[in-house]
VOGUTOR-189789 format. One record per residue (C-alpha): x, y, z; residue in three letters. Coordinates in nm, 2 decimals, decimal comma, always signed. Layout:
<recs>
REC       xx       yy       zz   residu
REC        X        Y        Z      ALA
...
</recs>
This chain:
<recs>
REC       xx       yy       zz   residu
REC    +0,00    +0,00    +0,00      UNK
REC    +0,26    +0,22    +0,09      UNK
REC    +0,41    +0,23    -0,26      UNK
REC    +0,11    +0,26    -0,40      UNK
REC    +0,11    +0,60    -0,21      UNK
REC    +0,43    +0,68    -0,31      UNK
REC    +0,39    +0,67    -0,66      UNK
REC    +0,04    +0,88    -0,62      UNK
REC    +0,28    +1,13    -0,47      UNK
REC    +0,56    +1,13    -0,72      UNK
REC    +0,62    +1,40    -0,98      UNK
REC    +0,50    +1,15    -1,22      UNK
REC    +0,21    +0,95    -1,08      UNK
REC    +0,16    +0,63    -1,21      UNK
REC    -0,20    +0,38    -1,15      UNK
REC    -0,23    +0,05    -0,97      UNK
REC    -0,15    -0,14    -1,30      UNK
REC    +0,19    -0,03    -1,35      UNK
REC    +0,30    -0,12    -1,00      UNK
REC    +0,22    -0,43    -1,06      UNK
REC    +0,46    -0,45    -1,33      UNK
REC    +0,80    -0,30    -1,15      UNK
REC    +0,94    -0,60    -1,03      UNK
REC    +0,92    -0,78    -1,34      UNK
REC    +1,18    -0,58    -1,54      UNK
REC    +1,46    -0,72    -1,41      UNK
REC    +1,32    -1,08    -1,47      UNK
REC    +1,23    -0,97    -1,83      UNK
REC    +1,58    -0,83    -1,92      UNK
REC    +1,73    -1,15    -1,79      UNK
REC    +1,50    -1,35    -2,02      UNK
REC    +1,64    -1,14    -2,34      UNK
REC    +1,95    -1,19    -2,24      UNK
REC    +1,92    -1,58    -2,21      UNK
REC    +1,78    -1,55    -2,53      UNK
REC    +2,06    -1,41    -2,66      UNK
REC    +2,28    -1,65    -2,51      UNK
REC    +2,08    -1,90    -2,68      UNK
REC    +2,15    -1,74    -3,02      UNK
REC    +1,80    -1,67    -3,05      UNK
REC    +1,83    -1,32    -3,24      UNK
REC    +1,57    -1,34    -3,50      UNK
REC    +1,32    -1,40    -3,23      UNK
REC    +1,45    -1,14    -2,98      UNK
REC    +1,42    -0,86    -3,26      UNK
REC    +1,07    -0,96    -3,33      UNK
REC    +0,94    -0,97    -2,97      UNK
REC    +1,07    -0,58    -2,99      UNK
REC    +0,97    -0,45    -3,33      UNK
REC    +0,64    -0,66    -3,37      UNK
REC    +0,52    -0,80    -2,99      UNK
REC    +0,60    -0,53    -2,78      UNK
REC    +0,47    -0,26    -3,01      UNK
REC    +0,14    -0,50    -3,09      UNK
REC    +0,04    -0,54    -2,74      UNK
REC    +0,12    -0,14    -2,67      UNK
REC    -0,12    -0,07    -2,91      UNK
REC    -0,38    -0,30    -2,85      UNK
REC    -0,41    -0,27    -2,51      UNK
REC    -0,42    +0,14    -2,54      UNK
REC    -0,65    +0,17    -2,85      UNK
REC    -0,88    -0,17    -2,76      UNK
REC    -0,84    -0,25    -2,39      UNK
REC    -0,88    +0,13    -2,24      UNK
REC    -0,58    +0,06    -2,06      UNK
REC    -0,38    +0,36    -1,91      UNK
REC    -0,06    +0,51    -2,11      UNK
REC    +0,17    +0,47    -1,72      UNK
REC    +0,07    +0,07    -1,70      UNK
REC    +0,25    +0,02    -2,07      UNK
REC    +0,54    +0,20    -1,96      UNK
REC    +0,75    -0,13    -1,90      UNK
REC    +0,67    -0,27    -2,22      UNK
REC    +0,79    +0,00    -2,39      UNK
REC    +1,12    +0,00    -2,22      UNK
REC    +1,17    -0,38    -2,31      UNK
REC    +1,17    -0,28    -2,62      UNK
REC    +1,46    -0,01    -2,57      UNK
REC    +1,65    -0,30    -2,36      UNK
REC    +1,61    -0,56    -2,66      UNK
REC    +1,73    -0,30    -2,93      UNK
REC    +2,05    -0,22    -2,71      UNK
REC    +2,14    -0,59    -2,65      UNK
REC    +2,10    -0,69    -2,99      UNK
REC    +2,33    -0,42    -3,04      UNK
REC    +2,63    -0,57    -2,84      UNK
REC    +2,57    -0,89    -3,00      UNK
REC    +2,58    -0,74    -3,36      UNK
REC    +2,89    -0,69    -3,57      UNK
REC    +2,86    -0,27    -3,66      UNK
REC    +3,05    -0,41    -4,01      UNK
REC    +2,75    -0,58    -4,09      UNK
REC    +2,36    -0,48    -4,26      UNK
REC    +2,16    -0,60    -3,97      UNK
REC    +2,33    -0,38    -3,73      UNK
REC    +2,23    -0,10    -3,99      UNK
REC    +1,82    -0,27    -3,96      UNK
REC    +1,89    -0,24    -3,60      UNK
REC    +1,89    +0,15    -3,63      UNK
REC    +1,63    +0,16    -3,92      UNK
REC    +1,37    -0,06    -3,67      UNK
REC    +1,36    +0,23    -3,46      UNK
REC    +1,30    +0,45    -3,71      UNK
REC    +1,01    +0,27    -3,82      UNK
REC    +0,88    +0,24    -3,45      UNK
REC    +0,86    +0,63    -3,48      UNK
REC    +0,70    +0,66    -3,82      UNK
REC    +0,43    +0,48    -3,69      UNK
REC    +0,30    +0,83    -3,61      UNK
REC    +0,09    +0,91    -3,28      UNK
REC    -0,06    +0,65    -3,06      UNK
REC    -0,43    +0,75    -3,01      UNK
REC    -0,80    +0,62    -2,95      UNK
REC    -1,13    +0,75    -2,91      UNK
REC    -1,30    +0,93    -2,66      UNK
REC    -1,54    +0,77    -2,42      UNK
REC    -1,74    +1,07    -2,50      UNK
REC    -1,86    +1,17    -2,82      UNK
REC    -1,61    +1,42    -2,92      UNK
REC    -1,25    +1,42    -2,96      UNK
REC    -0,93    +1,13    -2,91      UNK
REC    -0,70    +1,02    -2,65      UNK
REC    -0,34    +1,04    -2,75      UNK
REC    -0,08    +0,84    -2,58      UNK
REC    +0,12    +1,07    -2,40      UNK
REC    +0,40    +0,99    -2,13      UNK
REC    +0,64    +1,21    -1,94      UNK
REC    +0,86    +1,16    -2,18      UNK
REC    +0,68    +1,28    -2,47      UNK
REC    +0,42    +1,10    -2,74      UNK
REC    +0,39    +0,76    -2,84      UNK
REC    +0,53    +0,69    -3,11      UNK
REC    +0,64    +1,01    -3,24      UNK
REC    +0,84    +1,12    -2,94      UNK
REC    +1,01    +0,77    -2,84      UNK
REC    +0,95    +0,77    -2,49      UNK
REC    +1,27    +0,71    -2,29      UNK
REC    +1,46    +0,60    -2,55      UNK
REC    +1,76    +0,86    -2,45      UNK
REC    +1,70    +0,83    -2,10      UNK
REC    +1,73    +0,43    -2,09      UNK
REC    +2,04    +0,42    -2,39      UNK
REC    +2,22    +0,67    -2,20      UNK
REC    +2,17    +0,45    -1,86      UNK
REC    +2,28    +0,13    -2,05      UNK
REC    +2,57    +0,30    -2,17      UNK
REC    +2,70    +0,45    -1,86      UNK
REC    +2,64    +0,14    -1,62      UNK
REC    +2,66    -0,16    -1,87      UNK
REC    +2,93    -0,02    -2,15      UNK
REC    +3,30    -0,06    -1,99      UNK
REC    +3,23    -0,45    -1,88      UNK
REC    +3,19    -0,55    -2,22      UNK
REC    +3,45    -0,67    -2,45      UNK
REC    +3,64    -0,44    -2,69      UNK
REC    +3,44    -0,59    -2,99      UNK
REC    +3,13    -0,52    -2,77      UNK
REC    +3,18    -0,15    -2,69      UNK
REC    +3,24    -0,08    -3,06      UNK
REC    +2,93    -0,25    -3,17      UNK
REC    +2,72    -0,01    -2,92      UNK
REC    +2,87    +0,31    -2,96      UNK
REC    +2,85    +0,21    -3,32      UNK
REC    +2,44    +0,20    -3,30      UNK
REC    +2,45    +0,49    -3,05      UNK
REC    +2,65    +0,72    -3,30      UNK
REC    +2,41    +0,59    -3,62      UNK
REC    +2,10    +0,62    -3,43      UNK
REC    +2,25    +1,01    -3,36      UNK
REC    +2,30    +1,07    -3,70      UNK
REC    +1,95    +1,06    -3,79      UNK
REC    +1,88    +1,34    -3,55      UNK
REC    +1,55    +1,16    -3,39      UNK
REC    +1,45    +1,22    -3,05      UNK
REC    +1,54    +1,61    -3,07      UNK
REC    +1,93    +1,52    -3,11      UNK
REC    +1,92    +1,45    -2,78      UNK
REC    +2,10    +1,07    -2,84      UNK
REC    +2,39    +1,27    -2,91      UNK
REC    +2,42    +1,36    -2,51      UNK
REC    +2,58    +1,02    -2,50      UNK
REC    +2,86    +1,13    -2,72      UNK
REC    +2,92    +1,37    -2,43      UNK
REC    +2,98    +1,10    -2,12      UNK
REC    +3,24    +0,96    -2,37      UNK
REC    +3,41    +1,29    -2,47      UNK
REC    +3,46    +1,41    -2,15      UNK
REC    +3,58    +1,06    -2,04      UNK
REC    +3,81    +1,01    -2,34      UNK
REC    +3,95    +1,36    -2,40      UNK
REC    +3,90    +1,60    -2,07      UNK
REC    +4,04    +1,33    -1,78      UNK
REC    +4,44    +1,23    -1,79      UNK
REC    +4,50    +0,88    -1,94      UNK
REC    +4,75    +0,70    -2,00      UNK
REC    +4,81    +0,65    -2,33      UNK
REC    +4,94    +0,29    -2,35      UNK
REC    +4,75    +0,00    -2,15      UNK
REC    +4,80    -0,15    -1,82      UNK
REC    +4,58    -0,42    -1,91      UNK
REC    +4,40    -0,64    -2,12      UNK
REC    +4,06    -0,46    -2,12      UNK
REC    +3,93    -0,64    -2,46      UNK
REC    +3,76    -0,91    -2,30      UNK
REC    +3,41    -0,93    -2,11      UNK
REC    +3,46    -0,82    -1,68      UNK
REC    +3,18    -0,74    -1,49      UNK
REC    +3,40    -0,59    -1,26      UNK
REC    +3,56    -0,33    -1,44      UNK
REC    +3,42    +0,04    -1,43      UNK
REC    +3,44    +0,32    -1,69      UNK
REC    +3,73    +0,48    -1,47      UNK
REC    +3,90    +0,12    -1,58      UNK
REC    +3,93    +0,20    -1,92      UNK
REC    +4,19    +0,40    -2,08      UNK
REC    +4,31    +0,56    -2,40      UNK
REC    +4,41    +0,26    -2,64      UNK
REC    +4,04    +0,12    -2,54      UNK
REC    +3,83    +0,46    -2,57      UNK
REC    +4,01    +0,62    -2,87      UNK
REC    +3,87    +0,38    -3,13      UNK
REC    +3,51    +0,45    -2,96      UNK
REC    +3,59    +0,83    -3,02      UNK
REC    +3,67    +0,75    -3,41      UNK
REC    +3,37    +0,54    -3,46      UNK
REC    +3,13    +0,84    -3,30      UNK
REC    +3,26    +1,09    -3,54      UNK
REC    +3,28    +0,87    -3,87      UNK
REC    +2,90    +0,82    -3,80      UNK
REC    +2,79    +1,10    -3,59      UNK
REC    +3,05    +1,40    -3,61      UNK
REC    +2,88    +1,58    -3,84      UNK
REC    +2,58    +1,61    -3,58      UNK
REC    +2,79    +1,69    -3,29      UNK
REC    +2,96    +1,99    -3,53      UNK
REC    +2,59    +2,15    -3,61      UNK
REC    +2,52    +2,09    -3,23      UNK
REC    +2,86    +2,28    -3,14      UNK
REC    +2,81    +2,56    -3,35      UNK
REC    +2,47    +2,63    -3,19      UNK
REC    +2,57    +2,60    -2,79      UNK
REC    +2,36    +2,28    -2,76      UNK
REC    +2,30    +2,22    -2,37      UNK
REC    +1,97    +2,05    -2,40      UNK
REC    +2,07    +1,73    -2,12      UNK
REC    +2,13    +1,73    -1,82      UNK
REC    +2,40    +1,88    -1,63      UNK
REC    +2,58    +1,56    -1,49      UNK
REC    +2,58    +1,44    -1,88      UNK
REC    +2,66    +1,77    -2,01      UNK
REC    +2,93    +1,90    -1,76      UNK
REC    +3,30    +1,91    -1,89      UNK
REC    +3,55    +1,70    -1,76      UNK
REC    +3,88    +1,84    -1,51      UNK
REC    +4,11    +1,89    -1,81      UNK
REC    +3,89    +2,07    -2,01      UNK
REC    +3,71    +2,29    -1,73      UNK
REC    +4,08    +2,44    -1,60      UNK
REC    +4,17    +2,50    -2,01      UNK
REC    +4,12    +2,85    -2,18      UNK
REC    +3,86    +2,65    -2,36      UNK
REC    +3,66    +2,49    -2,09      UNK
REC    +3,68    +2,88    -1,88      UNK
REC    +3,45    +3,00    -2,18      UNK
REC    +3,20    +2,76    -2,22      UNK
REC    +3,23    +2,46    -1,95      UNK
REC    +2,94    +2,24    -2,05      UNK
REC    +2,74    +2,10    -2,33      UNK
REC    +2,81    +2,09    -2,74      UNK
REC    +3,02    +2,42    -2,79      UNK
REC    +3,23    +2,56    -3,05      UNK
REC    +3,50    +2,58    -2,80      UNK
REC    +3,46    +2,23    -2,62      UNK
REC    +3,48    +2,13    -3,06      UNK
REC    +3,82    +2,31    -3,08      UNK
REC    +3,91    +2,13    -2,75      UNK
REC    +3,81    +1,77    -2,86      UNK
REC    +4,05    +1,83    -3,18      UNK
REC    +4,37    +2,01    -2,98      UNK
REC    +4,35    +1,68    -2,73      UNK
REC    +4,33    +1,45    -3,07      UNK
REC    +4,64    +1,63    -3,20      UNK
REC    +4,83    +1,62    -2,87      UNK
REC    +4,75    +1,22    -2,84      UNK
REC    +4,83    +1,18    -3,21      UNK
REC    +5,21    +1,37    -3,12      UNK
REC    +5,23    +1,11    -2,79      UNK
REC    +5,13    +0,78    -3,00      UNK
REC    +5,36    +0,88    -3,31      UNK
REC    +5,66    +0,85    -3,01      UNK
REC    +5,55    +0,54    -2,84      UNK
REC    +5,55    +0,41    -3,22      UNK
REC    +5,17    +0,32    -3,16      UNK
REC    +5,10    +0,29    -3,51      UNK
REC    +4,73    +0,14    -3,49      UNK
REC    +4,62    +0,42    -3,25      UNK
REC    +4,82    +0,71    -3,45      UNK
REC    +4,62    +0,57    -3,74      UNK
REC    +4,31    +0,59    -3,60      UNK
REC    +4,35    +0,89    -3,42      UNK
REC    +4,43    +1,07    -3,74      UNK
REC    +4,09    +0,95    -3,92      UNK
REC    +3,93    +1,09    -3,62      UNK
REC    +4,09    +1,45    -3,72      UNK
REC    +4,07    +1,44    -4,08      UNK
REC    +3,74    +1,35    -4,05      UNK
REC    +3,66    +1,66    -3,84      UNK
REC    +3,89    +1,89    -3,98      UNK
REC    +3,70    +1,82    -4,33      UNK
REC    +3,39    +1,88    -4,22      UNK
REC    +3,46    +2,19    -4,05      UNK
REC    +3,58    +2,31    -4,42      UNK
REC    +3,32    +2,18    -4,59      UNK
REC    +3,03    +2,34    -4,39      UNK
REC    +3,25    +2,67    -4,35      UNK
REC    +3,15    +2,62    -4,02      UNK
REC    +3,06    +2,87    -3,75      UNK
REC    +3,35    +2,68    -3,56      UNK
REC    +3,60    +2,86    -3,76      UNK
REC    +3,43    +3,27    -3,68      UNK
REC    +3,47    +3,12    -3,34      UNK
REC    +3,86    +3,01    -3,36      UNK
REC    +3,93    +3,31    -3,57      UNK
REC    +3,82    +3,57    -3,30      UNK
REC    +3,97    +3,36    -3,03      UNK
REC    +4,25    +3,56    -2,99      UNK
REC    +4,65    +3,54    -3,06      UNK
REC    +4,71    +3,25    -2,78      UNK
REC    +4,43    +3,04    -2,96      UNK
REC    +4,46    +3,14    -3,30      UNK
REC    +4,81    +3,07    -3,28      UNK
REC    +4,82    +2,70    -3,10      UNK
REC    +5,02    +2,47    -3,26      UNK
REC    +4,78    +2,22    -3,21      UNK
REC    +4,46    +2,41    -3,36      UNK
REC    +4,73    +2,44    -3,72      UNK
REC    +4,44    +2,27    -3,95      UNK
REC    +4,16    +2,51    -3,83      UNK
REC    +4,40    +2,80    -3,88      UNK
REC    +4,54    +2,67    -4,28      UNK
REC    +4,10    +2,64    -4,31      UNK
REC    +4,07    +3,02    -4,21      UNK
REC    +4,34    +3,11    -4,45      UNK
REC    +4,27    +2,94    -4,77      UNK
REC    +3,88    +3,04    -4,69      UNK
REC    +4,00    +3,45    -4,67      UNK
REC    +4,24    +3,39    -4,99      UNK
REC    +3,95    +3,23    -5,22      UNK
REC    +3,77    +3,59    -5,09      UNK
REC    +4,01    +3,79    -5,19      UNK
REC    +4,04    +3,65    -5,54      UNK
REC    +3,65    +3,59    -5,56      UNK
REC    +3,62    +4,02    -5,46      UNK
REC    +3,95    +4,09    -5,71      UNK
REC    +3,74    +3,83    -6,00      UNK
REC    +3,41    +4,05    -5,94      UNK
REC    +3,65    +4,42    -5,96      UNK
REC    +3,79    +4,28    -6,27      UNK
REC    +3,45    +4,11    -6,37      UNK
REC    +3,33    +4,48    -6,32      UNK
REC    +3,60    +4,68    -6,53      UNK
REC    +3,53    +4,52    -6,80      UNK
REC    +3,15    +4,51    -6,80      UNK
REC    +3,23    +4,90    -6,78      UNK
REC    +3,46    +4,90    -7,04      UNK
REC    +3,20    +4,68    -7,28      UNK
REC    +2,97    +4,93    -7,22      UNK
REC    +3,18    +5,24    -7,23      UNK
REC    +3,27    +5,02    -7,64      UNK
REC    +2,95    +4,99    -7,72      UNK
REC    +2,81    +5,35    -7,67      UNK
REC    +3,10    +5,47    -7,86      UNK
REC    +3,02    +5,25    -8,17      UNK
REC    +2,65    +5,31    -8,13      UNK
REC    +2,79    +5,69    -8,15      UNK
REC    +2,98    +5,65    -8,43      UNK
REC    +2,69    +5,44    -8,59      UNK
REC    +2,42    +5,73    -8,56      UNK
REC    +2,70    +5,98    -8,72      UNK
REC    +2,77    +5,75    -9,01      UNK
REC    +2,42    +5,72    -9,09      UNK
REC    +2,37    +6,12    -9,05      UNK
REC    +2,63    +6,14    -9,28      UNK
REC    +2,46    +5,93    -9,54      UNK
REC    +2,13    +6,07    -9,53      UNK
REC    +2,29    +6,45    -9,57      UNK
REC    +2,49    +6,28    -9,93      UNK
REC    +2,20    +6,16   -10,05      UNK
REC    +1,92    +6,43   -10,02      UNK
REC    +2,07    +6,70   -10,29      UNK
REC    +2,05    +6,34   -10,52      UNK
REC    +1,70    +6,33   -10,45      UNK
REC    +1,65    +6,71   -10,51      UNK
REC    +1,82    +6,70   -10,84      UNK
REC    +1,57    +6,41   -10,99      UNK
</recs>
């Protein structure tokens, strides 16, 4: 009784049903995962994408049952979608499907029913926004599986999830607000110290090991993958300040906070925090080239071409930013790329303003030419009419 009364008096009060539901989550995650065990995949991704959505639906639109008693259901569905994730090779076209499912969950459209009255619907809404539209809780519960589930995995295992994580950001659903994850790993990655070659074999499964286990030879690969699939997103996001998480995701880490970058802006997707990411890629990329770590020199370097490429190609906001910085930033030898962008991008003005002046002078000139033989026309043709008049006099 007393939880029922507890849950009345919540910020988000749910009915009888629900509560009669809470204790089975934890039961019902470790059936999926048995199910995986069992190599039963086909059947796991159908309970989520055709079960779990059939009997939301039909027992909102047929039943009458509330919107808060369906709330586990739907986050089964999140849980199957993120373990089938772990499982799935990101090389391979059904770890794409994985990401397209849930883009097919949303296109359903709104989840709605009539009214017991005679006017109007019911639309399934949930603290979390609209069903389907909105993908209730999707963020919240990838973002919790990530944080408290992500380290213990294998190495092959951590690149299959942030692989999903970063292609299910790059289709901007949920209000870009999957990209918040990118930020746990950022600040993890690239704003704590780490040492830069491993203590440890950290590349099997150990459900032991925390994300403060983990170090730069293990997270630097995750970094790459995020920005092959999802760095475009997180430069758009960058330019406009995005802060829309909250503030224990957002916040920056030690390194970047006490930095001339992180004194600016200290949380969130920034321009700044952008030009910070790529300074710490450069700085790793100097300390890997020295340790002869050719594999994570390599892969650090796709990471900044990749970044540095799009910066250009957008003609990104980024770049105002670094070029107003100031001498200390504009000047960083680890910021060179952004500064060779800046340059070449002023040059091509200059000779696109000097091609227009010249483009100019000689549309002047043309037209200065042309009146004068137009002048010269009219006085030729005076001429022959004044000739030929005493002619026509005479006959």
């Amino acid at each position: 009784m007393h939880r029922y009364r507890d849950s009345l008096l919540s910020p988000s009060p749910k009915g009888i049903a629900d509560l009669s539901t809470l204790d089975s989550r934890t039961e019902s995650q470790a059936d999926v995962w048995q199910s995986l065990a069992q190599g039963k995949y086909n059947e796991v991704r159908g309970a989520a994408f055709f079960n779990r959505t059939w009997i939301i639906s039909h027992r909102y639109c047929n039943v009458g049952d509330g919107v808060d008693s369906l709330e586990d259901y739907l986050r089964e569905i999140w849980y199957m979608y993120f373990q089938l994730s772990v499982i799935t090779s990101h090389e391979t076209a059904e770890h794409d499907r994985l990401v397209l499912d849930i883009l097919r969950v949303q296109g359903k459209g709104p989840l709605t029913r009539p009214v017991r009255g005679i006017y109007g619907i019911d639309i399934a809404r949930t603290v979390e926004g609209t069903l389907w539209n909105d993908l209730p809780f999707l963020v919240t519960d990838m973002t919790d599986f990530f944080i408290n589930s992500w380290a213990p995995m294998s190495g092959a295992q951590r690149l299959n999830v942030v692989s999903f994580l970063a292609k299910l950001a790059s289709t901007r659903i949920c209000k870009d607000r999957v990209c918040q994850i990118a930020l746990v790993l950022f600040r993890l990655a690239l704003e704590s110290t780490q040492e830069l070659r491993a203590t440890g074999d950290l590349n099997d499964e150990d459900p032991r090991r925390s994300m403060c286990d983990l170090e730069s030879m293990h997270l630097l690969p995750a970094i790459n993958t995020w920005i092959q699939e999802a760095g475009y997103n997180i430069m758009l996001l960058s330019e406009l300040s995005w802060n829309d998480c909250p503030s224990e995701i957002g916040r920056g880490g030690a390194t970047f906070i006490e930095s001339e970058f992180g004194k600016r802006t200290p949380s969130g997707f920034t321009p700044w925090r952008w030009m910070y990411w790529l300074k710490r890629l450069h700085e790793i990329q100097e300390e890997a080239k020295q340790a002869s770590e050719k594999v994570l020199e390599e892969c650090v370097s796709e990471a900044i071409e990749r970044m540095v490429d799009e910066a250009g190609e957008r003609n990104s906001e980024i770049l105002r930013v670094y070029k107003d910085s100031g001498d200390i930033l504009y000047n960083d030898k680890h910021l060179f790329r952004l500064k060779e962008l800046v340059e070449s991008k002023e040059k091509d003005d200059r000779e696109t303003l000097k091609g227009d002046e010249n483009s100019e002078e000689e549309s002047t000139e043309e037209k200065e030419s042309t009146e004068k033989s137009e002048i010269a026309e009219q006085k030729e043709d005076g001429e022959n009419k004044e000739n030929t008049e005493p002619i026509d006099k005479k006959s």
